[in-house]
N, C-alpha and C positions, 0 to 999 in steps of 0.2 A: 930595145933590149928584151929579150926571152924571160917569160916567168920562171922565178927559180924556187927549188924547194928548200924548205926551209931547213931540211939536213945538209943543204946545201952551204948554208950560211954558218958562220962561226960563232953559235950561240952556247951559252953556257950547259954543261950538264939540267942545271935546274928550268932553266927555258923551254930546254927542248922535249923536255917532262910534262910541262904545262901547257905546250903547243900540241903535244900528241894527245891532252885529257880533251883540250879543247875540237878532237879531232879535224885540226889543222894540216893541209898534208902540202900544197901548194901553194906560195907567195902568189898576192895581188901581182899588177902593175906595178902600181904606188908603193908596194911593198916589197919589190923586189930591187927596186931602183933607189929606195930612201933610206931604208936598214943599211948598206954597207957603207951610203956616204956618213950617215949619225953615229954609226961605229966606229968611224975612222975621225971624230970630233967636229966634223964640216956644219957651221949654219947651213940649214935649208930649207930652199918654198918650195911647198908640195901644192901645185894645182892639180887638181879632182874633184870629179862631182861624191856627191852622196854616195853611200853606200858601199865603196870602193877597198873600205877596211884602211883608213886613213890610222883609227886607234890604234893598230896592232903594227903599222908602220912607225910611230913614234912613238909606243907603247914598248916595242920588245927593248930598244937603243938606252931607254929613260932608266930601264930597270936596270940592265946591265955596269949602266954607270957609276947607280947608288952606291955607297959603301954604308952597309946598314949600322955602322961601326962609329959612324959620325952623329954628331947630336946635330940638329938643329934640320930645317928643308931645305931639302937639295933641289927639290922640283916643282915647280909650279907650271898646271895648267890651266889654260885660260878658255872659258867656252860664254856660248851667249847666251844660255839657259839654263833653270837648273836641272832640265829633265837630262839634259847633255851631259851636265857638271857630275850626276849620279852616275850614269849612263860607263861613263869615262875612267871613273871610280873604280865601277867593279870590274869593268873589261881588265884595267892592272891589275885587281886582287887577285884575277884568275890565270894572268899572266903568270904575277912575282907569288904565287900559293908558295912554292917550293923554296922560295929566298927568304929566307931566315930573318928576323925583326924587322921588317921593311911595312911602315902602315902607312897605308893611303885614308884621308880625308879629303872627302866633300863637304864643301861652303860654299851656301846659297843664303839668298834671303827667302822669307817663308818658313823658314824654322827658327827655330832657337839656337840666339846667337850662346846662350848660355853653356848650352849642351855642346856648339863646336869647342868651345874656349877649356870645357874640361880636356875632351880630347886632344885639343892640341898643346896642353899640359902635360899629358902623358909621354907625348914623344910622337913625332910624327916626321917624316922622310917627304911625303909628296903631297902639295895639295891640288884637288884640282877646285873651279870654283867659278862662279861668274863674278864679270869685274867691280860691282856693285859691293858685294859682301866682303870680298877680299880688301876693299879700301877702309870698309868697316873696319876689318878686325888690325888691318895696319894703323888705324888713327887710335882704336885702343891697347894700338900695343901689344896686340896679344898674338901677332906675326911678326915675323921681321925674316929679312930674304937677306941678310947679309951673309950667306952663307949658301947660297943659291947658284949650283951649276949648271942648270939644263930648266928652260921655261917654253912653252908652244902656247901659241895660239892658236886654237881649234876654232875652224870656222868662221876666221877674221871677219870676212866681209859681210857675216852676220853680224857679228859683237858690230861693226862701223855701222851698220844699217840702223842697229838699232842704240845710237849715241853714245856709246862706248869710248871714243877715240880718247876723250879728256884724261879719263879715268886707266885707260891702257898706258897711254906714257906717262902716268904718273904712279904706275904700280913700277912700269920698265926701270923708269929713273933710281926708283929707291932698290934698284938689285946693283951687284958688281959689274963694272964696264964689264968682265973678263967671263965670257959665259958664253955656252952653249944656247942659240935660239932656234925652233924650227917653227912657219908658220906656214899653217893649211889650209886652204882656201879654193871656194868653187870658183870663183873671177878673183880680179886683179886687180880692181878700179885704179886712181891715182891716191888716195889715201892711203892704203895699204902699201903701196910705193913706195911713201913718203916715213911709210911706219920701217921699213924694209932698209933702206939706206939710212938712214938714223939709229936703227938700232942693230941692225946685224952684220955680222961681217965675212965680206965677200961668199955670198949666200950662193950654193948652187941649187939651180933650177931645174927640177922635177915634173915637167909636166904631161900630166894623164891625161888629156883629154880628146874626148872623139869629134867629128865635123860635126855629130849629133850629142845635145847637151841629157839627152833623157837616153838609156840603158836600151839597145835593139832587142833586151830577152823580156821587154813589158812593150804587148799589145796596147795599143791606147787610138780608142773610139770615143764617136759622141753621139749623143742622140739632143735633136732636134724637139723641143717637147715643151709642156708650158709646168708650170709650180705644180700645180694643181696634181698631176699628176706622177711626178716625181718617187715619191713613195711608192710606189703601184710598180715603178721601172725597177726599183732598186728588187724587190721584193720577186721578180720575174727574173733577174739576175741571177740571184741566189742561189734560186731552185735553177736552173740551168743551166749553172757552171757549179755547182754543189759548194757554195764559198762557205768558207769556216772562218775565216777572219777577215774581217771586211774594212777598212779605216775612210769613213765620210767625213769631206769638209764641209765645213759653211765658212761665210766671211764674218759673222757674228757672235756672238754670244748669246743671246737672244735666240737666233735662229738656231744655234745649237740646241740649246735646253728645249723648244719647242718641239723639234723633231726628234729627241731622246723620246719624250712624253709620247706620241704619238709611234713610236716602234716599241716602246714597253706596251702599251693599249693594244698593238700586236702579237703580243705573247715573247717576243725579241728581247733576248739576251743584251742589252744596249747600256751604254754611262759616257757621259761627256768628259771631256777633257778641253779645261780652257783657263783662263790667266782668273777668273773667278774663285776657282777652285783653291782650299787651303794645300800645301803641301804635301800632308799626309793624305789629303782625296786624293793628289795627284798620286802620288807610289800606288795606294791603292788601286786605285784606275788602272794603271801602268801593268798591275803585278796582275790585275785578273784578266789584261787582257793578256798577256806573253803565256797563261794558263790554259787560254781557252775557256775560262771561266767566262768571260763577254766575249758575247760573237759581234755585236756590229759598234764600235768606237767612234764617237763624231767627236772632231776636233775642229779649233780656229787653227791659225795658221803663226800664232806665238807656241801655239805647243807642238808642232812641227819637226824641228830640228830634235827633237826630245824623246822623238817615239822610232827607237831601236828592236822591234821583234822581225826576228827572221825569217818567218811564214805570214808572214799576211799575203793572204791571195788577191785581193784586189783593194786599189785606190778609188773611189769616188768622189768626184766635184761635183756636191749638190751646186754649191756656187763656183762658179768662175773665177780664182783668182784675179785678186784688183794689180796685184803686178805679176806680170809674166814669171820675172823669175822665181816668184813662189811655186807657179806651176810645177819646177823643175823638183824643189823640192820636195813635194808634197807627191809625187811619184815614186821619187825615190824608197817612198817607203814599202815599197813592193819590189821584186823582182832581185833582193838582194842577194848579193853571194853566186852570182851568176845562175841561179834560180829564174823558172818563169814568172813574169806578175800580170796583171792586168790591172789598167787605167779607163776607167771610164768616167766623162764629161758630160754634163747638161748645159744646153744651151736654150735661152730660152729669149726671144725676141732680136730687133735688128743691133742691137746695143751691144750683144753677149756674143752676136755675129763678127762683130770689131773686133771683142775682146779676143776670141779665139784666134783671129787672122794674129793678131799681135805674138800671142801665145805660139802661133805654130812658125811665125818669124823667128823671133828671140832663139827657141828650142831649133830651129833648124829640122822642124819631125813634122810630116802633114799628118792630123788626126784622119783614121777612117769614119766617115759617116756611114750613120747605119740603122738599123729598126730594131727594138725591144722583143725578145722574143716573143713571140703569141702563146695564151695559155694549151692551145691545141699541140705548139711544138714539144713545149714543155713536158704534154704526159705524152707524148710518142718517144720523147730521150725516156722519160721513164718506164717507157714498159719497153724501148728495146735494152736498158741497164738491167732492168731484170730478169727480162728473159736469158740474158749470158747470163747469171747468178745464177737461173735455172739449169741451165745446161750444164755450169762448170759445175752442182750439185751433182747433178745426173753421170756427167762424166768420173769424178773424183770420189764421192764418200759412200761409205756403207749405210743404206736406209729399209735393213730389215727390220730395224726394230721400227721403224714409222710404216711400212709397208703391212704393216700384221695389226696398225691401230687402220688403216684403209679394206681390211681385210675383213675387222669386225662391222666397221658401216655399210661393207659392201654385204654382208649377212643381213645387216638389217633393214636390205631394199635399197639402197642408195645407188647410184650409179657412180661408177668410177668417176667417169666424166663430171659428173656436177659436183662430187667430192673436191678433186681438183680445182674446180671454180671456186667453190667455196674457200679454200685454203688460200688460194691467188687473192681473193676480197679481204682475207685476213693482214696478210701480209706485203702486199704490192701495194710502193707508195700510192697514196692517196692523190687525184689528180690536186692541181691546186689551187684554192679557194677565192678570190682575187676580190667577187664583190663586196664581199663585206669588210677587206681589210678595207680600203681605201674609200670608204664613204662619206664625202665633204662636209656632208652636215655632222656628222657624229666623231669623226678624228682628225678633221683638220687643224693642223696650228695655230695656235694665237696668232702668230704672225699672219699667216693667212686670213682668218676670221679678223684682223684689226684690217688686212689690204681690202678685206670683202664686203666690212662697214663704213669703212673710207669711200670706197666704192659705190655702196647703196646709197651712203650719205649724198655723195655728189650726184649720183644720179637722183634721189628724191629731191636734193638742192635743185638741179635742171626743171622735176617734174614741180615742183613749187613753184618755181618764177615762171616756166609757159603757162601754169594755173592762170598765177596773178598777172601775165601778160593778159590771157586768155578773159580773165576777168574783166581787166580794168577795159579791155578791149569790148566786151560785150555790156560793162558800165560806160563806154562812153558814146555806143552806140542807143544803148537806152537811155540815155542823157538825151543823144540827139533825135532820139525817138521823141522822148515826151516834151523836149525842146519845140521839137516841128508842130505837134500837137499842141500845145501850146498855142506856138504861135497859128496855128488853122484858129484853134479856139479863139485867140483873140482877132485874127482877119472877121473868125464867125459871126463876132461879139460886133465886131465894127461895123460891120454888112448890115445886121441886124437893124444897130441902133442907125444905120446911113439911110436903111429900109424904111426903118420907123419916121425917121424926118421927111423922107422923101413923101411918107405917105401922108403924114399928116399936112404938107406941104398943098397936096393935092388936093386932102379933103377942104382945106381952106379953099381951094381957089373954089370949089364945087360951090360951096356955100356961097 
């Protein structure tokens, strides 16, 4: 099916208001194919990867439904995080801006159950929510979905991944058999099957997906390279491809926080994001990175599905994901909106060699292998970027008034020429600095300095025991040293005294 626009589609006066603020002009895929069945009342499973505007595919059908006229929720969504659960929130608020008393709340755990419970006091139409909090505020009563016509499950085969299933048909059960379901999903497993025939009816299927699970408009390479020196890559990156928003994984928490410490110790715009963090770190986090206020974001891969900004220029795997399919996701957060991204991977031993093969199995994508750029490359992009900024100066703007301050220095002996130079030394990036960021003794991580004393420890453990080998080896040679001597001594002693008989033996017979 052809992508279609969205003046195409039979969307309300107030819709099509909030889709043009949103400057929205052309339907997805997903979005072209899933709006006209949800409008015409159809259950439906939407399979799609990341990124693909699944929201706005089940977002415009949900609003249109509401009748904001009704008391009680008419909508509930379901996500598997609460960065998602927000996430999901506002993408409706800025949908239904123009639909008149229609209020959306988000519920998660990490906040104040107190604070949703006013709110959803007041009068609330849609919630969206992770399935943990939502079962909360059902056992306190302070939801009830008996009045509930339209429910999605965003990102099922995440909420299943991560033990959800119990808690989903048990929110399902306490709605009306009679209801609209739509559920979105990057795979299909058999659980979600299972969730799929039990709860919806004669669902039609939707599915997006290409022979390749990762977006052909993100580049994605790897380099080859040990811990050690990872920092040093990222930071030649940078400057080379001139990144402004950058999102780093790790597979820890640990290793998060450690490499924060060490890119702030670089002057780097940097904040972590991880299941550590209170709630409001997280928004915080969230809202300085979609500002531009943090340039480089490292995250685990629980806060993954959660992080929604539109312009991030590149993905980085400090670590490897431990399962493939995280890969996929953890990509996705580049390259959105059929925008370019770039993904780059470190791999670092025969271990993380596997892991990639696996990785570029699953994905169906071979990564390109590749080399970091050299610092020599780097100021040669720099000074040929400048040099066109010269030129298109030269070509384009009036520079009499700066031509009459070169006018008074060339009065006072200067040469034009070295004038120029000097202003070039002013203003022409700086080549870039390399040794000192990355000096193992003075910025490496904890994590690293605890692998580095693990490390020395075993090896002074090794150089201890060849000691006490060496030792006991060289004591039991001088054992058998003063042993032999010894025993000469006493052979001496016996000679001696066999001498002495012998002789006195003889003197007798003389006599």
């Amino acid at each position: 099916m052809k992508k279609l626009k969205f003046d195409e589609l039979s969307l309300s006066r107030e819709i099509q208001h909030a889709i043009a603020d949103m400057e929205f002009t052309e339907a997805t895929r997903i979005q072209s194919e899933t709006i006209p069945l949800l409008l015409q009342g159809e259950d439906v499973i939407g399979q799609a990867q990341t990124g693909t505007g699944k929201t706005v595919a089940f977002g415009i059908p949900l609003l249109e439904m509401i009748n904001s006229h009704a008391k009680g929720i008419s909508a509930v969504v379901m996500c598997p995080t609460r960065e998602l659960s927000n996430q999901v929130a506002n993408e409706l608020k800025k949908l239904g801006k123009y639909k008149k008393d229609i209020n959306v709340l988000a519920v998660y755990g990490g906040e104040s159950i107190e604070r949703q419970i006013k709110e959803l006091r007041k009068g609330v139409q849609i919630v969206t929510g992770t399935p943990g909090r939502i079962i909360d505020h059902l056992e306190r009563k302070t939801i009830s979905f008996d009045k509930v016509k339209f429910v999605v499950l965003d990102e099922a085969d995440e909420m299943l991944n991560m033990g959800f299933r119990e808690d989903i048909e048990n929110i399902l059960s306490r709605m009306p058999p009679i209801k609209q379901t739509a559920l979105f999903s990057a795979t299909m497993p058999k659980p979600i099957l299972d969730i799929v025939h039990k709860y919806q009816r004669s669902p039609k299927l939707v599915k997006v997906t290409t022979e390749k699970l990762t977006a052909a408009n993100i580049k994605q390479v790897y380099f080859e390279t040990t811990n050690s020196a990872k920092v040093k890559i990222i930071s030649l990156l940078m400057h080379a491809h001139n990144l402004k928003l950058v999102l780093v994984f790790c597979n820890t928490k640990r290793r998060v926080d450690d490499l924060v410490k060490t890119f702030k110790s670089l002057g780097q715009k940097t904040e972590a994001l991880h299941g550590g963090l209170t709630q409001n770190q997280r928004n915080g986090v969230l809202a300085g990175f979609k500002k531009g206020e943090i340039k480089i974001l490292v995250a685990t891969d629980v806060a993954a599905r959660g992080i929604h900004v539109s312009n991030v220029d590149a993905v980085i795997n400090y670590d490897l994901p431990l399962d493939p399919e995280y890969y996929v996701h953890r990509i996705g957060r580049t390259g959105r909106a059929g925008e370019s991204g770039l993904a780059f991977s470190f791999v670092t031993g025969r271990n993380e060699t596997y892991m990639l093969r696996d990785i570029e199995r699953y994905a169906q994508v071979q990564l390109e292998k590749t080399n970091p750029p050299s610092e020599h490359e780097i100021a040669e992009m720099n000074k040929v970027q400048f040099i066109a900024k010269v030129k298109n100066v030269l070509a384009k703007s009036k520079l009499e008034k700066f031509e009459a301050i070169v006018n008074e220095l060339a009065l006072e002996g200067y040469d034009s020429h070295r004038i120029a130079a000097a202003l070039l030394k002013l203003f022409m990036p700086e080549e870039p600095k390399f040794e000192k960021e990355v000096r193992e003794e003075k910025h490496e991580s904890n994590f690293q300095r605890g692998e580095r004393h693990h490390s020395d420890r075993n090896r002074s453990d090794r150089n201890r025991t060849d000691r006490n080998r060496s030792d006991r080896n060289r004591s039991g040679r001088n054992r058998s040293d003063r042993s032999r001597t010894d025993r000469n001594r006493t052979d001496g002693n016996r000679n001696e005294r066999s001498f002495g008989r012998t002789s006195n033996r003889n003197k007798s017979k003389r006599r």
